[in-house]
N, CA, C and O of each residue as an XYZ file, in Angstrom:
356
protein
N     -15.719    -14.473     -2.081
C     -14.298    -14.199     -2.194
C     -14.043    -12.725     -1.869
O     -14.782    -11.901     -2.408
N     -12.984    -12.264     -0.967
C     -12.846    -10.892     -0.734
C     -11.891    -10.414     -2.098
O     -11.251    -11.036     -2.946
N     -12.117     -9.205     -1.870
C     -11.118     -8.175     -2.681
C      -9.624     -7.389     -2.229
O      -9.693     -6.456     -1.430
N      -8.327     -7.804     -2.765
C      -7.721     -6.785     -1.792
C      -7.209     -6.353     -2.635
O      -7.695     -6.641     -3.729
N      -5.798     -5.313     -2.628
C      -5.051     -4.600     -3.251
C      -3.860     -4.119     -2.465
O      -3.640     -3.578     -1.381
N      -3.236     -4.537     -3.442
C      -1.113     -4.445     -3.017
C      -1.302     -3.386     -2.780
O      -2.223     -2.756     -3.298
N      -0.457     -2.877     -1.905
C       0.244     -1.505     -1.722
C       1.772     -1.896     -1.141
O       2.172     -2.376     -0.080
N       2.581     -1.333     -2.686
C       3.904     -1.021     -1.735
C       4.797     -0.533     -1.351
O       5.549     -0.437     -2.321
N       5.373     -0.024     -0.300
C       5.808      1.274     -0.568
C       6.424      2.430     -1.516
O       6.364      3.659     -1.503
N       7.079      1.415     -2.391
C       7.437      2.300     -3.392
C       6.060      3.408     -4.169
O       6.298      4.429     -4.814
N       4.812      2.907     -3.906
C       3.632      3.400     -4.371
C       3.476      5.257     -3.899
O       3.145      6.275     -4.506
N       3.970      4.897     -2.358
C       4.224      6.291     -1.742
C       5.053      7.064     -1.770
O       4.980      8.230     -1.381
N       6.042      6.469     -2.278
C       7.583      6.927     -2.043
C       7.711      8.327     -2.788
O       6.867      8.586     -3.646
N       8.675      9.206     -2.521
C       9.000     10.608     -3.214
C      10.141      9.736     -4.480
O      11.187     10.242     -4.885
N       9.926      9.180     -4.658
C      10.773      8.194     -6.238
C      10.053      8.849     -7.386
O       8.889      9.222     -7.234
N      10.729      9.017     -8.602
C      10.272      8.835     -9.503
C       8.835      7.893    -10.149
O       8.673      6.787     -9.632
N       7.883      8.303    -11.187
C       6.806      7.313    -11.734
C       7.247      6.299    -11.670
O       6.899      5.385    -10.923
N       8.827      6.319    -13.138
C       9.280      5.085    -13.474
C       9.786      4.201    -12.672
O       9.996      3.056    -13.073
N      10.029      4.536    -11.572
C      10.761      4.120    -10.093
C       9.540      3.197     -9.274
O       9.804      2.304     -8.468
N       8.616      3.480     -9.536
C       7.337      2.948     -9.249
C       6.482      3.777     -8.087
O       5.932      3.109     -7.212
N       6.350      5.405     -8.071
C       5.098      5.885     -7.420
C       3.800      5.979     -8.067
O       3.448      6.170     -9.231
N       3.355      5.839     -7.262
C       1.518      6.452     -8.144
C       0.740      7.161     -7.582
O      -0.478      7.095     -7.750
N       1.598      8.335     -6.457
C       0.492      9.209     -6.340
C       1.451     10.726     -6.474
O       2.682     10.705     -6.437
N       0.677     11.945     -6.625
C       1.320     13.101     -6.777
C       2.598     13.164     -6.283
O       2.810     12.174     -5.583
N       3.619     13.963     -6.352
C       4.952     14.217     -5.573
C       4.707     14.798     -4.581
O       5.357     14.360     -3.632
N       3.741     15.990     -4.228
C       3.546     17.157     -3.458
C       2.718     16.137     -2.319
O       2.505     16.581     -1.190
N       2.415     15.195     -2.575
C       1.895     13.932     -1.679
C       2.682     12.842     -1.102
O       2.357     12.272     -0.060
N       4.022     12.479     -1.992
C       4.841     11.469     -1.156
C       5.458     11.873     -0.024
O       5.892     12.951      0.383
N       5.385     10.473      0.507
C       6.947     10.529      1.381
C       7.948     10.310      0.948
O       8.169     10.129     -0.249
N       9.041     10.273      2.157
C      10.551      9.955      1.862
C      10.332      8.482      2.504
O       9.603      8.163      3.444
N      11.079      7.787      1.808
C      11.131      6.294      2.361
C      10.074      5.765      3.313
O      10.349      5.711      4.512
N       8.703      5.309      2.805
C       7.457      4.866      3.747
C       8.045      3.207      3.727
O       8.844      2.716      2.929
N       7.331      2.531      4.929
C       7.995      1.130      4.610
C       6.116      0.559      4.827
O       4.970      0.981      4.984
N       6.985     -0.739      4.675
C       5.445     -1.298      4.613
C       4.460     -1.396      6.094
O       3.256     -1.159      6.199
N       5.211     -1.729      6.915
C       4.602     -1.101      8.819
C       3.895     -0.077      8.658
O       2.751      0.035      9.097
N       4.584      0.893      7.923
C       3.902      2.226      8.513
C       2.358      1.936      7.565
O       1.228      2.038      8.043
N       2.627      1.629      6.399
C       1.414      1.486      5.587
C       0.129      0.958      6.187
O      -0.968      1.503      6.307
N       0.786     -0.903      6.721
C      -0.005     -1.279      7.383
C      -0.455     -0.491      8.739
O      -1.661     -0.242      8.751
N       0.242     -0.068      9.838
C      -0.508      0.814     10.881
C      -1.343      1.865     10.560
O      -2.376      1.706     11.209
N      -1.425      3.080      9.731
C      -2.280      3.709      9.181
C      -3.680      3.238      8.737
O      -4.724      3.652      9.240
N      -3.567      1.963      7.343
C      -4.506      0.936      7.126
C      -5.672      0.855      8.652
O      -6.859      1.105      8.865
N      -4.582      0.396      9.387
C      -5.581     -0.186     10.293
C      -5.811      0.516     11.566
O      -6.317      0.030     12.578
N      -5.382      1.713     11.397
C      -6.125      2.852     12.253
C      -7.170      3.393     11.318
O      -7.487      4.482     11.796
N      -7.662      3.239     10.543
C      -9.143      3.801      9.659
C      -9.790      2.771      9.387
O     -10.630      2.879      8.493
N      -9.613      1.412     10.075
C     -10.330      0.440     10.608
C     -10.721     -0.444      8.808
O     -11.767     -0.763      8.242
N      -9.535     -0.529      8.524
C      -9.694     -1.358      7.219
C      -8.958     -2.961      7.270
O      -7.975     -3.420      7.851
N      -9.500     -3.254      6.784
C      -8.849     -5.169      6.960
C      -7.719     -4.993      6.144
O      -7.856     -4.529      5.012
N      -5.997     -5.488      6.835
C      -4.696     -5.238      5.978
C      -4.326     -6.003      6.339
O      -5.227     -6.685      6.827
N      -2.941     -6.654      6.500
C      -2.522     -7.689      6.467
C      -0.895     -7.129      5.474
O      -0.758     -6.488      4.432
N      -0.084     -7.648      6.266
C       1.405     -7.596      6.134
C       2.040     -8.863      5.144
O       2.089    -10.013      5.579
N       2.283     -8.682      4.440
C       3.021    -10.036      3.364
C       4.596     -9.554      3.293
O       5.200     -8.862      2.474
N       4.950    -10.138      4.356
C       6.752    -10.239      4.312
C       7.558    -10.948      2.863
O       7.176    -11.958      2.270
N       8.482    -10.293      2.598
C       9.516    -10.889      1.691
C       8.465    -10.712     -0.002
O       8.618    -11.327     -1.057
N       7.880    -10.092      0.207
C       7.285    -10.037     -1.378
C       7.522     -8.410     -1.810
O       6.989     -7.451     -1.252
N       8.786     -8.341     -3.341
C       9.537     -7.459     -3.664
C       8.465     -6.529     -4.636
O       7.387     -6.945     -5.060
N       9.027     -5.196     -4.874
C       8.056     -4.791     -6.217
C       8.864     -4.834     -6.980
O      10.012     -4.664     -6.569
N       8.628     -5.099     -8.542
C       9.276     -5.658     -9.436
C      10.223     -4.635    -10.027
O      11.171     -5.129    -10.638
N      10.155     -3.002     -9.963
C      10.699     -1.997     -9.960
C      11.497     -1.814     -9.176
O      12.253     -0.842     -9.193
N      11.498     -2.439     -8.580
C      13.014     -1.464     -6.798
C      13.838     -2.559     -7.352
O      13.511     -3.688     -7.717
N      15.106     -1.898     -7.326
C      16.423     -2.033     -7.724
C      16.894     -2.544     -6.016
O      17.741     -3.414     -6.221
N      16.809     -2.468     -5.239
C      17.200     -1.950     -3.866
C      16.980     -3.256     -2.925
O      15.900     -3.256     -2.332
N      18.032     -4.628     -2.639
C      17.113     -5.615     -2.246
C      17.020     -5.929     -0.566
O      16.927     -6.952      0.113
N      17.118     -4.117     -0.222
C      17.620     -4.488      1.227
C      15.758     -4.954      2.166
O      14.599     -5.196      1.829
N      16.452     -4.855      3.227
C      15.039     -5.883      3.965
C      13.918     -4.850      4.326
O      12.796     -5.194      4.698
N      14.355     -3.464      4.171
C      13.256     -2.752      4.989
C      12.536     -2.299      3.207
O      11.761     -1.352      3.067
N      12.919     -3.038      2.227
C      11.750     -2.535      0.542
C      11.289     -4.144      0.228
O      11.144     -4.420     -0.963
N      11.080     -5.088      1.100
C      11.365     -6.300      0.966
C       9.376     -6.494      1.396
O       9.032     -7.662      1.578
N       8.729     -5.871      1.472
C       7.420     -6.252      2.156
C       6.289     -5.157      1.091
O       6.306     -4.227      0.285
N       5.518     -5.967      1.716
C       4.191     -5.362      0.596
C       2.567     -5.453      1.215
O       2.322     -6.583      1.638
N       1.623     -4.649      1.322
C       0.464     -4.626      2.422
C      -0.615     -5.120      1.217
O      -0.637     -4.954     -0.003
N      -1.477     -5.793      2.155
C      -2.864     -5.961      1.520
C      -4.013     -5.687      1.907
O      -4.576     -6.414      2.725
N      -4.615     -4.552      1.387
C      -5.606     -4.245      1.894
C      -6.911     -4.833      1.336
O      -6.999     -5.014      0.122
N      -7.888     -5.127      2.123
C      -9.408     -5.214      1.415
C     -10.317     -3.982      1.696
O     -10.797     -3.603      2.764
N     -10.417     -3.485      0.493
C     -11.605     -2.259      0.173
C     -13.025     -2.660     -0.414
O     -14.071     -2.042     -0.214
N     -12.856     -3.890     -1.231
C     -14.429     -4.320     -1.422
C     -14.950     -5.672     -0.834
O     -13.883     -6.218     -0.553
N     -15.667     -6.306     -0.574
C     -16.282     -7.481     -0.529
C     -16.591     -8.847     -2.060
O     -16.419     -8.403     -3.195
N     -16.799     -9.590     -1.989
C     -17.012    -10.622     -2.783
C     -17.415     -9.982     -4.290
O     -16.783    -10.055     -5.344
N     -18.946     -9.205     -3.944
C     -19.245     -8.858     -4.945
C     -18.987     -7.272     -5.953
O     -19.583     -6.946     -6.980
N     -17.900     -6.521     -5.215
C     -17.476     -5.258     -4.950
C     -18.433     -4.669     -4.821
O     -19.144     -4.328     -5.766
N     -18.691     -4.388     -3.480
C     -19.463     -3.857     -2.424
C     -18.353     -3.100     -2.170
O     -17.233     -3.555     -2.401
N     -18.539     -1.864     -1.667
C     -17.273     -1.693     -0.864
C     -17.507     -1.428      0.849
O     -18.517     -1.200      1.515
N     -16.265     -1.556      1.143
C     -16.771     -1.873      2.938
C     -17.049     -0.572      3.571
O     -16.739      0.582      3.276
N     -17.705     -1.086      4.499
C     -18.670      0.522      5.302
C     -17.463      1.361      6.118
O     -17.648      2.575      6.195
N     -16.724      1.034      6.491
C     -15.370      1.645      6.477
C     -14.777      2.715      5.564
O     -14.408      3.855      5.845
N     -14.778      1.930      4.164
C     -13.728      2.368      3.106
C     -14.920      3.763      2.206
O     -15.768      3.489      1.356
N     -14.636      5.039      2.689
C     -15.272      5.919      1.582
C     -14.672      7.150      1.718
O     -14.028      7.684      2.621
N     -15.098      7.543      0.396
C     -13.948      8.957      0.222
C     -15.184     10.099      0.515
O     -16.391     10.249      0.325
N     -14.062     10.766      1.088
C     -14.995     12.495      1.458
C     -14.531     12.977      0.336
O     -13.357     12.722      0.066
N     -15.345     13.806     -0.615
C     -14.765     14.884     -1.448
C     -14.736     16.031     -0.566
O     -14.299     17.109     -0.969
């Protein structure tokens, strides 16, 4: 069985925590959509995959371009992680 993990834009977004980001401010963007997520994804040669019409449960906002959500796979069956996916410190 593979492993993946949601990403959606609100994750990147310059929004508020409670709004639903999860990474630094001095790190977001302004309005990322889920395309851009996925094209990035898969220019660093990671397996992603686009899931249209699936909302995050936080966005107030039900227009079509906050309407999508990416899936990435970073580990394998047994969390392995893929020869692709590693962090430089």
């Amino acid at each position: 069985m593979d492993r993946f993990i949601c990403i959606y834009p609100a994750y990147l977004s310059n929004k508020t925590i409670a709004e639903g980001r999860r990474i630094p401010i001095s790190e977001a963007v302004e309005n990322p959509t889920a395309t851009e997520i996925q094209d990035v994804c898969s220019e660093v040669g990671l397996n992603v995959f686009l899931e249209k019409n699936k909302m995050y449960s936080r966005e107030w906002n039900h227009d079509v371009q906050y309407r999508d959500r990416v899936r990435v796979q970073l580990k394998t069956g047994r969390w392995r992680p893929l020869p692709s996916c590693h962090v430089s410190q």
